[in-house]
C-alpha positions in Angstrom: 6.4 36.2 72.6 4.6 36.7 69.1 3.5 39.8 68.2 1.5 38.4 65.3 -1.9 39.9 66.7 -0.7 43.3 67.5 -2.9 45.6 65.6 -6.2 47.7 67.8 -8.4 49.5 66.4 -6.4 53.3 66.7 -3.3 51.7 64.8 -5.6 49.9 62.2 -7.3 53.6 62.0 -4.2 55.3 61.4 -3.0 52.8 58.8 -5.8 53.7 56.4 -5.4 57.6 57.5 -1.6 57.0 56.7 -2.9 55.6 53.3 -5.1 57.7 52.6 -3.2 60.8 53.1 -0.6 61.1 51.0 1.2 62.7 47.5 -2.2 62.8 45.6 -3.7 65.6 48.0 -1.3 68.3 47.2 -1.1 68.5 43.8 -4.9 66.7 42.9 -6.5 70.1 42.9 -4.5 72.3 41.0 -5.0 69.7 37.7 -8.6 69.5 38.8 -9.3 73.5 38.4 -8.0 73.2 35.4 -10.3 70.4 34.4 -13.5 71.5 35.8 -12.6 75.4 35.4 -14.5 76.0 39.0 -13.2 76.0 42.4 -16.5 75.2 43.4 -16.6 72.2 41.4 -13.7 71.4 42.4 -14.8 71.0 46.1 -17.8 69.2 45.1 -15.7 66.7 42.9 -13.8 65.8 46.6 -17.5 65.6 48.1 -18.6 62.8 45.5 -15.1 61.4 45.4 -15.6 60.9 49.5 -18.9 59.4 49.0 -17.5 57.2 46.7 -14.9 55.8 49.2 -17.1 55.8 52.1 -19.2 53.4 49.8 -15.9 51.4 49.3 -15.1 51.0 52.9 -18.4 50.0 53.6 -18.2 47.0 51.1 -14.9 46.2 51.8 -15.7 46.2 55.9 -18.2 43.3 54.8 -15.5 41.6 53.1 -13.7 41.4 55.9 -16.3 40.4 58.0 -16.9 37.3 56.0 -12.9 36.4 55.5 -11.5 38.0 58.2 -7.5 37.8 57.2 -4.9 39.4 55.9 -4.6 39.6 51.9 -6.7 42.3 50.5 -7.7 41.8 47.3 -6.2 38.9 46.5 -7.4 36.8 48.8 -11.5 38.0 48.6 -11.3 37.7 44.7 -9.0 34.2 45.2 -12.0 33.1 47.4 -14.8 34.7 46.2 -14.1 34.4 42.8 -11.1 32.6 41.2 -7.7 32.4 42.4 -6.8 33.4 38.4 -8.5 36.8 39.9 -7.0 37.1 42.7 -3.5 36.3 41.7 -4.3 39.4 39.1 -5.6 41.5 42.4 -2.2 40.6 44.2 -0.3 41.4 40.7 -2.2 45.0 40.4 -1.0 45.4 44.2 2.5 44.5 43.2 2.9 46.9 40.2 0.7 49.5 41.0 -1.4 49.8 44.6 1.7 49.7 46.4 5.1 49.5 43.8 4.0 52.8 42.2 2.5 54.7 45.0 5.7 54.4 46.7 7.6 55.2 44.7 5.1 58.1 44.1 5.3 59.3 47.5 8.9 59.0 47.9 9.5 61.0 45.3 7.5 64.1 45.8 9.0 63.5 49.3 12.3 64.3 48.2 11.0 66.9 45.9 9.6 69.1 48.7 12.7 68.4 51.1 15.3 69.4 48.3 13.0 72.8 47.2 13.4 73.9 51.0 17.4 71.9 51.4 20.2 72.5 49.1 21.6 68.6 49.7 24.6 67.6 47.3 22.7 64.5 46.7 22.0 62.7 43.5 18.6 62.9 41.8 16.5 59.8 43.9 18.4 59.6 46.8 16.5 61.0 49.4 13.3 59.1 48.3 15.8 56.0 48.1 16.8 56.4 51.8 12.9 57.0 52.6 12.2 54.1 51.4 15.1 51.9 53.0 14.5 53.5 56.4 10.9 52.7 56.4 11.6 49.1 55.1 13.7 48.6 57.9 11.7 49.9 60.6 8.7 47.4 59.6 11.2 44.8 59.2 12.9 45.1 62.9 9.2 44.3 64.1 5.7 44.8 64.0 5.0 46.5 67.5 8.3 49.1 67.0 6.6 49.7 63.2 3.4 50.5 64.3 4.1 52.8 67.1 6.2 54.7 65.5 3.7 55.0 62.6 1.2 55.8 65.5 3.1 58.5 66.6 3.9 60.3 63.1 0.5 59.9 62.3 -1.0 62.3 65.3 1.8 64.4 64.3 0.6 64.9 60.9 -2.8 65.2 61.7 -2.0 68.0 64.8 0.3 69.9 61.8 -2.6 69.5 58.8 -5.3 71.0 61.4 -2.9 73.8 62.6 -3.0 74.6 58.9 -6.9 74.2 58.9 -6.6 76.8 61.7 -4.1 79.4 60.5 -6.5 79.4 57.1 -9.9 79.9 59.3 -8.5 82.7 61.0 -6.7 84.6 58.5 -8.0 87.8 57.4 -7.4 87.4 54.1 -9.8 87.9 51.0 -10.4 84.5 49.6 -9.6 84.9 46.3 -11.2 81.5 44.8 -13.3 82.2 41.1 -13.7 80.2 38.1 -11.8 80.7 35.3 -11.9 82.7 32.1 -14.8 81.7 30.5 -13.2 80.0 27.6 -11.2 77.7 30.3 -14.6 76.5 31.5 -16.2 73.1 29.9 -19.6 72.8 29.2 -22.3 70.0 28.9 -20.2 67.0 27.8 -16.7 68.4 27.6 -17.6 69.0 31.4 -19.1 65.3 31.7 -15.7 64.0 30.7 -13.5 66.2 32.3 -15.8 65.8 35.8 -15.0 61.8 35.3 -11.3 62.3 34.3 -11.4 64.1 37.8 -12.8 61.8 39.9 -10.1 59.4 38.6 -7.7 61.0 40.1 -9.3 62.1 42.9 -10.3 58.4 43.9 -6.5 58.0 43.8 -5.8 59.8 46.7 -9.0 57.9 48.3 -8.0 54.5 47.7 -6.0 53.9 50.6 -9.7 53.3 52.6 -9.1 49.7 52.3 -5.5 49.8 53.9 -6.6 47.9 57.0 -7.8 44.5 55.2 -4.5 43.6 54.3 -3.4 43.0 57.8 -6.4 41.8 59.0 -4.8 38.8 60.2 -2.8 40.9 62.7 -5.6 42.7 64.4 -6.6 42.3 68.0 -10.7 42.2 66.9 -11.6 40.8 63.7 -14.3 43.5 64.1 -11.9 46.6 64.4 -11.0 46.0 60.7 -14.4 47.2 59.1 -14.7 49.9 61.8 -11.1 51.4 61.0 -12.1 51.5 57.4 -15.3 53.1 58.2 -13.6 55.8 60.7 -10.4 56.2 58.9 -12.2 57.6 55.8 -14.3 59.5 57.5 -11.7 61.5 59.2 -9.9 61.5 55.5 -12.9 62.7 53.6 -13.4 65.5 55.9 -10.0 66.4 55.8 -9.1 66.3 52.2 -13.1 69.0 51.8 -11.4 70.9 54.0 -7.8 71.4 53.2 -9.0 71.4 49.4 -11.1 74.0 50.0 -8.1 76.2 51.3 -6.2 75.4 48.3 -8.7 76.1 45.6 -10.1 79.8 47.5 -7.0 81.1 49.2 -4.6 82.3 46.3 -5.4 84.5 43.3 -7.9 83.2 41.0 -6.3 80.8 38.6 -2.8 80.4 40.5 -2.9 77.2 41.4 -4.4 75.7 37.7 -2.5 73.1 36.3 0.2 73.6 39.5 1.7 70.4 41.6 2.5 72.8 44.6 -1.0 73.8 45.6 -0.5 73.4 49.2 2.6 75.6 49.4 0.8 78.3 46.6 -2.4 78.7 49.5 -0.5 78.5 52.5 1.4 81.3 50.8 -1.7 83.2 50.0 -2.2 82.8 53.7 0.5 83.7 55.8 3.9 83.9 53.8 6.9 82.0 52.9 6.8 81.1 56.4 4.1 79.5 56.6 4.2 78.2 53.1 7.7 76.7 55.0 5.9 74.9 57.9 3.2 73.5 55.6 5.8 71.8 53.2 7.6 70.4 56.5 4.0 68.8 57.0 3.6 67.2 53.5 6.9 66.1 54.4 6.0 64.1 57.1 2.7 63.3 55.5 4.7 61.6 52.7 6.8 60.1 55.3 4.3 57.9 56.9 2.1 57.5 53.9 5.2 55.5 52.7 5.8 53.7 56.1 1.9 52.7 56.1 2.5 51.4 52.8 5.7 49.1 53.4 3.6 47.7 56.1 0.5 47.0 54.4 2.1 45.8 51.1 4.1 42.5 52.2 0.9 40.9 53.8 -0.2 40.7 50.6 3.0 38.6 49.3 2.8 36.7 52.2 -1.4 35.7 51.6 0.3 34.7 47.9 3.4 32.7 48.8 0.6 31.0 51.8 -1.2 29.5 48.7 1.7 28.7 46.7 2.1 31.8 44.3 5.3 33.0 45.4 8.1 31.9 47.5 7.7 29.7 50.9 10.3 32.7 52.4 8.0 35.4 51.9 5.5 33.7 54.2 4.7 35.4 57.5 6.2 33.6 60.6 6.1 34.9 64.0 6.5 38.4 63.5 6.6 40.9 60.7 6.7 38.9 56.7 10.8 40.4 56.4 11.3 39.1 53.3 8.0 40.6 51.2 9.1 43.9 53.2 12.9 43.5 51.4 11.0 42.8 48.5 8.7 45.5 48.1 11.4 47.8 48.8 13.6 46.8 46.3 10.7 47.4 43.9 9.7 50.4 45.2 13.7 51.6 44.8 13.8 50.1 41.4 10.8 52.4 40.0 12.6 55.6 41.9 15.4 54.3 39.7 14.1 54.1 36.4 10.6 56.4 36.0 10.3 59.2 33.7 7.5 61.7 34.6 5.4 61.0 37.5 2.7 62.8 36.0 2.0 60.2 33.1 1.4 57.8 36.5 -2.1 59.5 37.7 -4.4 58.8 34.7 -2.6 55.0 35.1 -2.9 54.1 38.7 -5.9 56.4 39.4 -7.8 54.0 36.2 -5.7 51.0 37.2 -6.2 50.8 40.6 -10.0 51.6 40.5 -11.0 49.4 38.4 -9.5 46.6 40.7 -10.7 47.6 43.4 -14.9 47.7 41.7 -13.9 44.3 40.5 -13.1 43.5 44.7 -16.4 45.4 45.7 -18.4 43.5 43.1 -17.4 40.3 44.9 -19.6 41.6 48.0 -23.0 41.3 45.8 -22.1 37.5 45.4 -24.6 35.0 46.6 -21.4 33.1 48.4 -20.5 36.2 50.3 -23.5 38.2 50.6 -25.0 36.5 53.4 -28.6 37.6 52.5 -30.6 38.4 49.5 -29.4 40.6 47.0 -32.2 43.2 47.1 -31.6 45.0 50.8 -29.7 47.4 52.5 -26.3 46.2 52.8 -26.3 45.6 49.6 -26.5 49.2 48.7 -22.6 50.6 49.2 -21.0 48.1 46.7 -24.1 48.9 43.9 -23.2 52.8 44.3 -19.4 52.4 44.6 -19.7 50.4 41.5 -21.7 52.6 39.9 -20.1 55.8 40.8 -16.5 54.3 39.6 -17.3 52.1 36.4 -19.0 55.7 35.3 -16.0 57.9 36.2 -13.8 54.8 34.6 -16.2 55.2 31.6 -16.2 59.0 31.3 -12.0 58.9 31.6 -12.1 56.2 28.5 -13.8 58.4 26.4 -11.6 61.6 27.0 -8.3 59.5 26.6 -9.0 56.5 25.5 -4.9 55.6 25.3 -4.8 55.5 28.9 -6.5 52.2 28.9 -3.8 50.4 26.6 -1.2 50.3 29.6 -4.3 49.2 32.4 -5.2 46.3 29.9 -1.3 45.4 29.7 -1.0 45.4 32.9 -4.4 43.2 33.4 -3.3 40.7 30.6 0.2 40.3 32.0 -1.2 39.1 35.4 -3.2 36.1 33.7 -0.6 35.1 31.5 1.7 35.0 34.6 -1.3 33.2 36.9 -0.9 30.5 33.7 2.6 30.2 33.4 2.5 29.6 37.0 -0.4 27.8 38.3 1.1 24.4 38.2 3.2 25.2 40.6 0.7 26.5 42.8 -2.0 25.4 45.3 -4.1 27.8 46.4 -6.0 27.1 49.1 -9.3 27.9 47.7 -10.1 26.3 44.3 -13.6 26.9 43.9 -16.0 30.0 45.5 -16.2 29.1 49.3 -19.7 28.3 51.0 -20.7 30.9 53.2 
């Protein structure tokens, strides 16, 4: 029996939570204080960063309304656009939406499990295994993936909001404050270091569009936008939340510039035991962030080798696409192989990744997929993602303006490769479809 349509609306949900919710949202906050200089602005830089992506899971949703399969980006900009587009969507996806935040995730994985383990292993492999165990689990089949992803997922959430709890009813003095006055920015030094922010922060939100790229797979083509649409909202209030803890709990300034955040509050809070119990959550948070991931991630390889693009062998057939799963992996593992500092990543995906995904959104405002004219409601979530991103992309370009040579590389390889290769190719869609 195929399990090709085995995704409902609570496992499409918990993909985009699993997304959403991982590496980025424990060590986010501590650069951001820096940046900002204010706790309090710091919490309000997650607010607008949650808008933000509430706006993008909105647009997407209609995407995925009007082509209601699997593919993400690639296949809304192949059809809404140009398949030169979209072949540079499914590229960015390749090196950087799913490649890098792997690899990402694996590795701060392995970062917390060895600061709590002594294991005589060699620098990568635990976030090696993480990744082959994952792979393989997706591989052996959708249905065993997915509830096991299911599972982990409550898990997490139960351990992040007995966290949430702990914090609420600690007596402890919440010790949150700006900084020293001359670490605070002002006027447009705090314009550009706000935007800088919000890059990064939309990092850790851009895993609201996780359930498009298995859209294909779902029981209701309608459960696809309303997973988007609940999934970040349970995300959004989350990451207020938790961030909130981090930024107030611990002694003014102990967290600036400082990956561990989490394990600095939960310190603040209730000890090295409980500082314990919360790095066994990001643990598992990194864990199925990962998993989520490797699932997500070959439907998009499988969209591309459907119109030609790649392979016939990384095509979906009757259950889970194994090959595009062996291959991301093997990416993923490569980059655990060979990075340097993880932290020279952030400004690069976070700018990278967002820009992609405006370029996606912008597609919803077209007359061949808006369905309607362009002046009325729905219309409204893709004009104020756009704007809120192509300003926060803007603001980061003028504070490090080097940190666009790599996204521009990485753009420009994607279209010479979509020329090299499009003879070979036939996409399905050659022109902008007809609504």
């Amino acid at each position: 029996m195929s399990d090709r349509r085995a995704f409902g609306l609570w496992t499409l949900t918990f993909l985009v939570i699993a997304n959403m919710v991982g590496a980025g949202v424990f060590t986010t906050s501590g650069y951001t204080l820096a940046s900002v200089g204010s706790p309090g602005w710091v919490v309000i830089a997650w607010l607008v960063g949650g808008l933000i992506a509430l706006m993008g899971a909105l647009s997407y949703g209609q995407l995925s309304r009007v082509m209601p399969e699997s593919g993400g980006e690639y296949l809304f900009l192949s059809q809404a656009l140009h398949p030169a587009a979209g072949f540079v969507g499914g590229w960015i996806s390749l090196l950087a939406g799913f490649t890098g935040a792997i690899a990402y995730a694996a590795i701060t994985l392995e970062k917390y499990v060895m600061h709590s383990v002594d294991l005589p292993f060699f620098n990568g492999a635990v976030a090696i295994v993480t990744v082959g165990i994952c792979g393989l689990l997706h591989g052996l089949g959708t249905r065993l993936g997915a509830g096991l992803q299911n599972v982990v997922v409550l898990l997490k959430l139960a351990l992040l909001g007995l966290f949430l709890f702990l914090a609420a009813s600690s007596d402890i003095d919440w010790q949150g404050a700006p900084l020293a006055i001359d670490q605070q920015p002002e006027g447009w030094d705090f314009a550009l270091a706000f935007g800088n922010s919000l890059i990064w922060i939309a990092f850790c939100y851009l895993g609201f569009n996780a359930a498009v790229y298995v859209a294909s797979e779902a029981k209701n083509a309608g459960d696809v936008p309303r997973s988007l649409l609940l999934g970040t909202v349970i995300v959004v209030v989350l990451y207020v939340l938790l961030n909130s803890v981090f930024v107030y709990a611990p002694l003014p300034g102990a967290i600036a510039n400082q990956a561990e955040v989490a394990a600095i509050a939960a310190e603040a809070i209730g000890g090295k035991s409980l500082s314990q119990l919360v790095s066994a959550t990001i643990v598992i948070a990194l864990f199925t962030s990962v998993m989520s991931m490797i699932m997500a991630a070959p439907r998009v390889y499988a969209k591309m080798a459907d119109d030609g693009f790649l392979h016939h062998s990384f095509r979906a057939q009757e259950s889970a696409p194994q090959t595009a799963i062996a291959l991301q992996s093997v990416l993923a593992i490569g980059m655990i192989l060979f990075y340097s500092h993880l932290k020279d990543l952030l400004d690069y995906l976070g700018l990278t990744l967002s820009l992609c995904a405006a370029l996606t959104v912008a597609c919803a405002l077209l007359p061949a997929v808006r369905q309607g004219p362009l002046l009325r409601l729905a219309s409204l979530p893709p004009v104020l993602y756009l704007l809120g991103t192509l300003v926060s992309a803007l603001l980061m370009a003028i504070n490090k303006p080097w940190a666009l040579l790599p996204v521009a590389i990485t753009f420009g390889l994607g279209g010479a490769v979509f020329l090299a290769i499009r003879g070979r190719a036939q996409p399905v869609i050659e022109q902008p479809f007809e609504s």
